[in-house]
C-alpha positions as CSV (number, residue, x, y, z in Angstrom):
1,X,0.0,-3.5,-43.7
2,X,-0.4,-1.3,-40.5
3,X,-4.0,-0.7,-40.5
4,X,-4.4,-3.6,-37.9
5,X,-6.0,-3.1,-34.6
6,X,-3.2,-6.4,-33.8
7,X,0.4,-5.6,-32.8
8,X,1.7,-8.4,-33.7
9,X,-0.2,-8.9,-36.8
10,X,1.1,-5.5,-37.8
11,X,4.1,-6.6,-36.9
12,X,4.3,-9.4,-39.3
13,X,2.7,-7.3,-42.4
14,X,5.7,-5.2,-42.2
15,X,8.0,-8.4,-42.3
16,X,6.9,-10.0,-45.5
17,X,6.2,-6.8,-47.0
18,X,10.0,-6.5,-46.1
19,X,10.8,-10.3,-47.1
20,X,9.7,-9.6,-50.2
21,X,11.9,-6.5,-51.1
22,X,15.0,-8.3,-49.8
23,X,14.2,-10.8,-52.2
24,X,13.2,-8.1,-55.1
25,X,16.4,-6.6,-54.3
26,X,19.2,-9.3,-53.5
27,X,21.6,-8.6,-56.5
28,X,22.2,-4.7,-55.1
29,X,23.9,-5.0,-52.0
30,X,23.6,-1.2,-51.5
31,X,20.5,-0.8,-51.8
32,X,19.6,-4.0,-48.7
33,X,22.0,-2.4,-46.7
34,X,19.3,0.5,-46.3
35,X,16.5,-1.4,-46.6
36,X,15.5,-1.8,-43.1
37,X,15.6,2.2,-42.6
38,X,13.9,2.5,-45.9
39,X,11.0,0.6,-44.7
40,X,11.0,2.2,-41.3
41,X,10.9,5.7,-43.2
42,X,7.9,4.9,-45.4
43,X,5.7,3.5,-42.3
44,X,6.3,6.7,-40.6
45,X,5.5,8.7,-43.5
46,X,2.7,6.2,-44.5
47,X,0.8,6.1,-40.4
48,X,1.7,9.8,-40.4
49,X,-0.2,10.6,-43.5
50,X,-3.2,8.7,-42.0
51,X,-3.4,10.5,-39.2
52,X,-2.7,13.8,-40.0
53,X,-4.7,14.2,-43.3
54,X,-7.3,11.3,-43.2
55,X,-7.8,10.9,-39.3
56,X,-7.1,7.4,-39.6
57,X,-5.6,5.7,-37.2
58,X,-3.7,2.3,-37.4
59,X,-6.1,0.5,-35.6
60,X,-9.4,2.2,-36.8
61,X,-10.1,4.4,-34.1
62,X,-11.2,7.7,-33.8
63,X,-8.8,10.5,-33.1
64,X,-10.5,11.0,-29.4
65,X,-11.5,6.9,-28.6
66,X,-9.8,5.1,-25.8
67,X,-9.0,1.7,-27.0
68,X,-11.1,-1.0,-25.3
69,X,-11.3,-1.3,-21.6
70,X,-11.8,-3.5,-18.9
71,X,-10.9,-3.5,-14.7
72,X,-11.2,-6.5,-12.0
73,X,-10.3,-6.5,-8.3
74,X,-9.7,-9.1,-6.0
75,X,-8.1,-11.6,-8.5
76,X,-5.3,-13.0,-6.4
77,X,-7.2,-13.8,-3.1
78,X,-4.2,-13.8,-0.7
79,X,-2.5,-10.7,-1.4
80,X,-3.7,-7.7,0.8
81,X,-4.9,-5.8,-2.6
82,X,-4.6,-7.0,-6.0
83,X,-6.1,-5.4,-9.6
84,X,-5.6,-5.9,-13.5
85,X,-6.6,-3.2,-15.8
86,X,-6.3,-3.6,-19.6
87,X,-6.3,-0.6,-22.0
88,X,-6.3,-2.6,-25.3
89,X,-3.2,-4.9,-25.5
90,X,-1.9,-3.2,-22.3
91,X,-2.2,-5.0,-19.5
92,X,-1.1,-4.5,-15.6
93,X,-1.8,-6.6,-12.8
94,X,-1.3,-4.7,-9.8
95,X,-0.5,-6.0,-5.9
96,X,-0.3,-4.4,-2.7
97,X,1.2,-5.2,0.5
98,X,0.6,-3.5,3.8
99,X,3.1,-3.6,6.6
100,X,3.6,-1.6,9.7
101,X,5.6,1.6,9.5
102,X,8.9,-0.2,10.4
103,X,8.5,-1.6,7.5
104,X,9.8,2.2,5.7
105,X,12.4,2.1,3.3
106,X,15.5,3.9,4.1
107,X,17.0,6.7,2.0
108,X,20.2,7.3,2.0
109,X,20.0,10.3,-0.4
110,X,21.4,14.3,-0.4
111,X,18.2,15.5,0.6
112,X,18.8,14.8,4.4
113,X,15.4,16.2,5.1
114,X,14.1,13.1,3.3
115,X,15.2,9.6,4.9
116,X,12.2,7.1,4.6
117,X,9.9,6.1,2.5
118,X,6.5,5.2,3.6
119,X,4.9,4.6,0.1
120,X,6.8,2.4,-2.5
121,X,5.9,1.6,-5.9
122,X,7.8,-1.1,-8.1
123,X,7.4,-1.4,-12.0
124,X,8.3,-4.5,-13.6
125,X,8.4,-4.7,-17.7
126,X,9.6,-8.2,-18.3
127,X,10.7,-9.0,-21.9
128,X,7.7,-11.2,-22.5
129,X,5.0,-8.5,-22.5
130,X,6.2,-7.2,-25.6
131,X,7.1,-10.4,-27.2
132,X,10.5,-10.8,-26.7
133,X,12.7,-13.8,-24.6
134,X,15.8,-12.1,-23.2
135,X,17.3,-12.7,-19.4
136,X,15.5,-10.8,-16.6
137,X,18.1,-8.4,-15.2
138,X,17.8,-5.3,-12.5
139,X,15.6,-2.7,-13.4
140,X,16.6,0.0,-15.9
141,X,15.5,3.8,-16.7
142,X,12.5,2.6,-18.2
143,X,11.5,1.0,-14.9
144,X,12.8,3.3,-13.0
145,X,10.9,6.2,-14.4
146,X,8.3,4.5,-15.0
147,X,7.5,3.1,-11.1
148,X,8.4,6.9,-10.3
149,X,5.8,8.6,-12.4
150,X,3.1,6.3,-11.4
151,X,4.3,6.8,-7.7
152,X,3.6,10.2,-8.0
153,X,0.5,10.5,-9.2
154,X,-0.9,8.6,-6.5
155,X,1.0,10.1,-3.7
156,X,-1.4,13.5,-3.3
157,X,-4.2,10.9,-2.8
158,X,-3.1,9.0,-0.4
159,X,-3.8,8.9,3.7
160,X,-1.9,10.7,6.1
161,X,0.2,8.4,8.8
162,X,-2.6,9.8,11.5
163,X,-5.2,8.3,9.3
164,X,-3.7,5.1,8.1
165,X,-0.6,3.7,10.1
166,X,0.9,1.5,7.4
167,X,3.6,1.3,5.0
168,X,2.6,0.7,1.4
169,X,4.0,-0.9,-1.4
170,X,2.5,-1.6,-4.6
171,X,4.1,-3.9,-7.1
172,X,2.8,-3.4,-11.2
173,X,3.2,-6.3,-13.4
174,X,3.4,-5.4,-17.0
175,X,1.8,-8.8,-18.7
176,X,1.6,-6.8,-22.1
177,X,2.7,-4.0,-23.5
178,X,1.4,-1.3,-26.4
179,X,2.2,2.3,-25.4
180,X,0.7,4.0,-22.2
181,X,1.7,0.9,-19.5
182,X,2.9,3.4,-16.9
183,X,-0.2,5.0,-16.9
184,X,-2.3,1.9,-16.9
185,X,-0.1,1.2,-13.8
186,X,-1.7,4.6,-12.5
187,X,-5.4,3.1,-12.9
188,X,-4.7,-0.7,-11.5
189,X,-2.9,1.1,-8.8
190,X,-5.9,3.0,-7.6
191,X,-8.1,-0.5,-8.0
192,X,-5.7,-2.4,-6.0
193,X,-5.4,0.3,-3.3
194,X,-8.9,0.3,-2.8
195,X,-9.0,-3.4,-3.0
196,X,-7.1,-3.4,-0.1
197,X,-8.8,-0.8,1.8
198,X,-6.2,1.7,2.0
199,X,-8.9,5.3,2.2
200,X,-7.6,7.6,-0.6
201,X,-9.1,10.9,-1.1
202,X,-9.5,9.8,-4.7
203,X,-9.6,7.5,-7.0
204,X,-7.2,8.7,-10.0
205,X,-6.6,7.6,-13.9
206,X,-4.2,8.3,-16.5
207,X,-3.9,8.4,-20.3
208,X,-1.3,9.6,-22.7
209,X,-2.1,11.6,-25.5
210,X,-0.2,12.2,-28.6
211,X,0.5,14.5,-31.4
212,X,1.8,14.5,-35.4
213,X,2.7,17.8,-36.3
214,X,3.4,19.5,-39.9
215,X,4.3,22.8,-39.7
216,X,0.7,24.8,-38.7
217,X,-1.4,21.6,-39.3
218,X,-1.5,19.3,-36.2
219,X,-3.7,16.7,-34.7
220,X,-3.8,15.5,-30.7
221,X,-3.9,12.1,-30.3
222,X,-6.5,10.1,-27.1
223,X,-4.7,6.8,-25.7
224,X,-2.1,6.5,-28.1
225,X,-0.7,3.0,-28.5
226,X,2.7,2.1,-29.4
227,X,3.2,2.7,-33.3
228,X,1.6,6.2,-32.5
229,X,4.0,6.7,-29.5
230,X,7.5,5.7,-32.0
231,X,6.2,7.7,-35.2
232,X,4.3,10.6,-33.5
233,X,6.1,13.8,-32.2
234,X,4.8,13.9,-28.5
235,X,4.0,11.3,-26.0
236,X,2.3,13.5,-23.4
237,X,1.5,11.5,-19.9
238,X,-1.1,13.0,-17.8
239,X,-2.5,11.7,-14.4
240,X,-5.2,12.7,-12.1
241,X,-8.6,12.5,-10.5
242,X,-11.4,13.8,-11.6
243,X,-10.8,17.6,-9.9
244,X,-7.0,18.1,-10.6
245,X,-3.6,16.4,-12.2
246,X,-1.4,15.0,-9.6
247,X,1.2,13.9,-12.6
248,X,2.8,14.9,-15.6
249,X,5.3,13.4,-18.3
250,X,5.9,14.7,-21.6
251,X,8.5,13.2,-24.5
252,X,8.8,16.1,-27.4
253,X,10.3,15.5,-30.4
254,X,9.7,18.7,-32.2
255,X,10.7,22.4,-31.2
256,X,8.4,23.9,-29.0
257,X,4.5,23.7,-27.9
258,X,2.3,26.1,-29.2
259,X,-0.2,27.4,-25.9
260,X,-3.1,26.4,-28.7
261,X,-1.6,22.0,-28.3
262,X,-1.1,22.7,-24.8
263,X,-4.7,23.7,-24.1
264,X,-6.2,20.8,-26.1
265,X,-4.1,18.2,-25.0
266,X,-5.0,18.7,-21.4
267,X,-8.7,19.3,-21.9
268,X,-8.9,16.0,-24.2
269,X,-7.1,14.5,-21.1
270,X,-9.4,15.9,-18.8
271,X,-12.4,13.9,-20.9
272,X,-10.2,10.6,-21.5
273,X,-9.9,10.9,-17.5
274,X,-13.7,11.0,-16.6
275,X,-14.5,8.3,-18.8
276,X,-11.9,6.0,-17.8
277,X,-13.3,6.6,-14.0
278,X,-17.0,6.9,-14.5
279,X,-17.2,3.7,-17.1
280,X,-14.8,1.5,-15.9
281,X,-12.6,2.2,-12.8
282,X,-15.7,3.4,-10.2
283,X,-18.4,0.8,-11.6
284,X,-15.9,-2.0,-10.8
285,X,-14.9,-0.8,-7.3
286,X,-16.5,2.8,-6.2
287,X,-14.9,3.4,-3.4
288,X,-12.1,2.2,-0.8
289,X,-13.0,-1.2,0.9
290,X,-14.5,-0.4,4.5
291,X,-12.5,-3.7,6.5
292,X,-8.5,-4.7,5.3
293,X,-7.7,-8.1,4.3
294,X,-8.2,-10.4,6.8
295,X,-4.3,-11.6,5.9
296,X,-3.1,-7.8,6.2
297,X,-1.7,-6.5,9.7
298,X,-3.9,-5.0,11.7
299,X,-3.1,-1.5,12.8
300,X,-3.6,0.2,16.6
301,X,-2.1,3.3,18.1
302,X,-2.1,5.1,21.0
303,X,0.0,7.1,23.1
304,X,1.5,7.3,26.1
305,X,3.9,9.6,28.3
306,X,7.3,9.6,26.7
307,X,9.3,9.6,30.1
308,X,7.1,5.8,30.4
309,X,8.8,4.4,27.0
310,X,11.9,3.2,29.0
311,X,9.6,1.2,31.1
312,X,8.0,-0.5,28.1
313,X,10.9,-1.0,26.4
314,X,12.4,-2.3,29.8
315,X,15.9,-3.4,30.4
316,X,17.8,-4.5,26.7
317,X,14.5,-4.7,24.9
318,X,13.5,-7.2,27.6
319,X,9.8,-6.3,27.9
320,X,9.1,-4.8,24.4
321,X,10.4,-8.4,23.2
322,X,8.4,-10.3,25.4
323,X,5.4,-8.0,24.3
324,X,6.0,-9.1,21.0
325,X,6.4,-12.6,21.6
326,X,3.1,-13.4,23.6
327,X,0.9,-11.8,21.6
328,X,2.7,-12.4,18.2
329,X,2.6,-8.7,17.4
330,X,5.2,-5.7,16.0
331,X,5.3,-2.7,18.2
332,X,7.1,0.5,16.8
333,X,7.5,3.3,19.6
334,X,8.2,7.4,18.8
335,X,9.5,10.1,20.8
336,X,6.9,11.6,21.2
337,X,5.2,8.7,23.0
338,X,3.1,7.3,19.9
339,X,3.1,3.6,20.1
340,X,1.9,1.5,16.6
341,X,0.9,-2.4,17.3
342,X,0.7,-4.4,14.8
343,X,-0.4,-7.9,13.9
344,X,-2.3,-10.2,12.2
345,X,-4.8,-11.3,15.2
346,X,-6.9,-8.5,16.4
347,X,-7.6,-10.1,19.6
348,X,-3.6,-10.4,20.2
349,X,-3.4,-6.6,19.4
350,X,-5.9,-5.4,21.8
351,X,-4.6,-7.3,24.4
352,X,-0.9,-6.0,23.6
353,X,-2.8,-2.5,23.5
354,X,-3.7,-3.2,26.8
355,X,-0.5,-4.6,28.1
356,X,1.7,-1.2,27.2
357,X,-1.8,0.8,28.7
358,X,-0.5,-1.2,32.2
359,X,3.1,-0.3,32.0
360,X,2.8,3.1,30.5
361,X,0.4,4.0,33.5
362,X,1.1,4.2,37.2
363,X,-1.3,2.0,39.2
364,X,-4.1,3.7,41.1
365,X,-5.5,2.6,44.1
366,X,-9.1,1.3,43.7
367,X,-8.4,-0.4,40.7
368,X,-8.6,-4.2,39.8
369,X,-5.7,-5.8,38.1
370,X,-5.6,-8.6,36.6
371,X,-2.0,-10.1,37.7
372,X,0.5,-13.5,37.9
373,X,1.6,-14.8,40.7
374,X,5.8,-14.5,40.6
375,X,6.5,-15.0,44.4
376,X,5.5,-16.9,47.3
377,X,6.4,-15.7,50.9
378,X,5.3,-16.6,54.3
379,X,4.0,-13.5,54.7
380,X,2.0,-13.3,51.2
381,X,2.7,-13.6,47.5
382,X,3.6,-11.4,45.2
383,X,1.5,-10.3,42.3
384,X,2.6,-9.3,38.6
385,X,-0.1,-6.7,37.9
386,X,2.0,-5.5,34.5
387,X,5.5,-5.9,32.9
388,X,7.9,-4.5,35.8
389,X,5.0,-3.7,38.2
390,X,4.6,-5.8,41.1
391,X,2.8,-5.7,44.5
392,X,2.0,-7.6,47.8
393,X,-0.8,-9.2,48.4
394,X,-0.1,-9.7,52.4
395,X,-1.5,-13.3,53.7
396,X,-4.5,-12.1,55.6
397,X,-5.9,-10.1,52.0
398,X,-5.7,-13.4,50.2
399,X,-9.4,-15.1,50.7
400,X,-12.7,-14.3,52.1
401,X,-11.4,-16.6,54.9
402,X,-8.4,-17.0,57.7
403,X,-5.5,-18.7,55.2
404,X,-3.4,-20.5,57.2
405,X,-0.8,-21.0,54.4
406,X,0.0,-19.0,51.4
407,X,0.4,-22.3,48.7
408,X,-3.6,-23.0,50.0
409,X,-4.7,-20.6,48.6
410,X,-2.3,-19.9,45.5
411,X,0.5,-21.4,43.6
412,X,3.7,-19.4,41.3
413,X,2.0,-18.7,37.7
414,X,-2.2,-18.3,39.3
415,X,-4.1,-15.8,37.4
416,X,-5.6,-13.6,39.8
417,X,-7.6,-10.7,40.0
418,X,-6.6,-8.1,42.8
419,X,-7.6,-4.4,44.4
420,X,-5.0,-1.7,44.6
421,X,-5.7,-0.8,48.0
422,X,-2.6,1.4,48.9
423,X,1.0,2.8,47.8
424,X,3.3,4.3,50.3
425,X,5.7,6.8,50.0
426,X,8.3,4.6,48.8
427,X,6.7,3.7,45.8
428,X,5.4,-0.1,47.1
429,X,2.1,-1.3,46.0
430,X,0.4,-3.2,48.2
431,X,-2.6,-5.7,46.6
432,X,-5.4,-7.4,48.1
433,X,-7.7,-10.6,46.2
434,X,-10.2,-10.5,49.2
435,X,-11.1,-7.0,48.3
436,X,-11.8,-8.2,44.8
437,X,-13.6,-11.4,45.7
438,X,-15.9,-8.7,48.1
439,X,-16.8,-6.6,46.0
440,X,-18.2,-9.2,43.1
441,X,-21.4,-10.7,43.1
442,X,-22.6,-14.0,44.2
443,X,-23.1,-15.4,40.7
444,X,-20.3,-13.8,38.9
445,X,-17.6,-16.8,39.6
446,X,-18.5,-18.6,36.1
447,X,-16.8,-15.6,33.6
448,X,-13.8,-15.3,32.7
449,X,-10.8,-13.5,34.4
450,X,-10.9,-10.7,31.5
451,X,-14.8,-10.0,31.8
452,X,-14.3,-10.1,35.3
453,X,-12.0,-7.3,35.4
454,X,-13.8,-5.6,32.7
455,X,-16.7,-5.2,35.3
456,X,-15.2,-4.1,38.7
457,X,-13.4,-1.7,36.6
458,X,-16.7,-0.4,35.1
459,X,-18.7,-0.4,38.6
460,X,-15.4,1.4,39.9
């Protein structure tokens, strides 16, 4: 009845073998109130037997076989990162989401040293992977644990903040279930990370090995499954790449490891490891995808001189918001000055990039600007040249030509490009657009206002 490579099958010998004892048995009332342990008892002893003395497993395989495998990537297009890996009837489809780093989660923990996370990892085990129907609650210690261990084994792998400014979360769907689905997490979770582009040093697996032990006589168990993981005596989780383990778990149910198990179990896990990566994993995806998603945020940093974040922030949040708004971006500032720009549009980042570049540095004559008209005065207008910083463009600096009237020439809301021609000791800049219409060529009025800039700028 259990030599089945089928759960479920399996599952269903057991019943009518126990269907028919019920039957056999339903004039002694004693003896069907043990029955159910009775027959629980004797499929222990029966798959223990197999094992230990006749290196049979349930399913046919050989003591050190993985059960069959299989990896894809890119299965749910509009995620930033998705993967399923199947170890036999285990199965996890993995996402990922990027997000910028305000994004963290919060801890409020006793470790005060410890009070965000940047890298969050969700394990969901719904009743139906292990064919069941019951209601869909908050997650318990097997989920719990579970996200955990897989959460640490990826952790040493992953990019510093420096290198990669996002936060990460990673969500694994269990869609079904025979022993080892938290480390089949581990493997989908290093697909769908790569998937999505996020550089990890590594690319790590994981396997459970297990063990049936009888007093000196004992056997260590590749990929066990889950009749192996209920009747065996260890259930020994080990995760890693292909240089080091950056995860362990181990359930005993017998006194003690000898050093002789313990040095087996991790060199068979060592092998299961390689194999898992080289056959499967790497030929599917070998290495971290070079561009994101084109539906992830994109990332930019720089930074700037922290006694200059008061001006980007600006009065109430007042220019950070309007920042934010224009260019449809998330800006998260440090102390220390670093500044993280987010969005989807990599055009809008670059030019929000740009925007906090203005305000986080002082104006210095001989430059162009690229400014907005705010003001008009008889004597000249006045030119926006970056959030908060505003100059004079007096009358007679205005065109080429005598201007007899400011409006001829401009209008409140012109884009214009001006020269930084002085700043006196009070701190006023003063602007001039004849300067700027001087010093560009004769066939250079048909680009645009940005590539216009770009090059006085450059011949500056």
């Amino acid at each position: 009845a259990v030599f089945t490579d089928e759960k479920q099958q399996r599952e269903e010998n057991i019943r009518e073998i126990t269907d028919k004892l019920a039957e056999a048995f339903a004039d002694n009332e004693e003896w069907l109130a043990v029955l159910g342990e009775a027959v629980y008892q004797y499929q222990k002893k029966t798959v223990r037997k197999m094992i230990l003395k006749d290196h049979k497993r349930p399913d046919g395989r050989a003591i050190n076989q993985i059960r069959p495998l299989a990896a894809e990537v890119d299965l749910i297009p509009r995620v930033h990162g998705s993967a399923m890996f199947t170890r036999g009837q285990t199965q996890i489809c993995d996402v990922v989401t990027l997000a910028p780093l305000s994004e963290v989660q919060k801890i409020d923990g006793l470790d005060e040293n410890v009070t965000t996370k940047r890298y969050m990892h969700q394990y969901n085990f719904p009743s139906y992977s292990v064919g069941e129907t019951k209601p869909s609650r908050g997650p318990g210690r097997r989920e719990i644990g579970h996200g955990a261990l897989a959460e640490r084994a990826l952790l040493p792998v992953l990019p510093s903040v420096e290198e990669f400014p996002y936060a990460i979360r990673l969500v694994s769907e269990v869609l079904e279930s025979n022993g080892s689905s938290s480390m089949g997490s581990v493997c989908a979770s290093t697909l769908s990370l790569m998937d999505a582009g996020v550089p990890i040093k590594a690319p790590v697996a994981g396997v459970a090995m297990g063990l049936v032990k009888d007093g000196e006589y004992f056997t260590i168990l590749t990929d066990i499954q889950g009749l192996e993981d209920a009747l065996g005596d260890m259930d020994f989780k080990v995760a890693g790449t292909k240089k080091g383990i950056t995860a362990i778990q181990m359930d005993l149910k017998v006194h003690g490891l000898t050093p002789e198990i313990i040095k087996e179990a991790f060199a068979k896990t060592h092998k299961a490891r390689n194999y898992i990566l080289d056959e499967i994993m790497l030929p599917c995806i070998s290495e971290p995808r070079k561009e994101l998603s084109k539906y992830a945020p994109k990332m930019y940093t720089l930074s700037i001189n922290p006694d200059k974040i008061g001006d980007v922030i600006g009065k109430g949040g007042k220019v950070i918001q309007e920042i934010q708004a224009d260019y449809d971006v998330k800006i998260n500032i440090e102390e220390d000055g670093r500044v993280y720009i987010s969005g989807i549009d990599a055009d809008k980042c670059k030019g929000a990039v740009e925007i906090v570049k203005l305000i986080a540095t002082d104006p210095e004559v001989g430059s162009f600007y690229n400014g907005v008209v705010t003001r008009i005065m008889n004597f000249g207008a006045f030119v926006e040249i970056a959030p908060g910083k505003e100059g004079l463009v007096h009358i007679s600096r205005l065109d080429v030509k005598r201007t007899e009237k400011v409006e001829d020439v401009v209008n409140v809301g012109d884009s214009v490009i001006v020269k930084c021609i002085e700043i006196d000791d009070q701190g006023r800049i003063n602007l001039s657009r004849r300067d700027a219409f001087l010093f560009q060529k004769p066939n250079s009025l048909d680009i645009s206002l940005e590539e216009m800039l770009s090059t006085l700028n450059e011949c500056v």
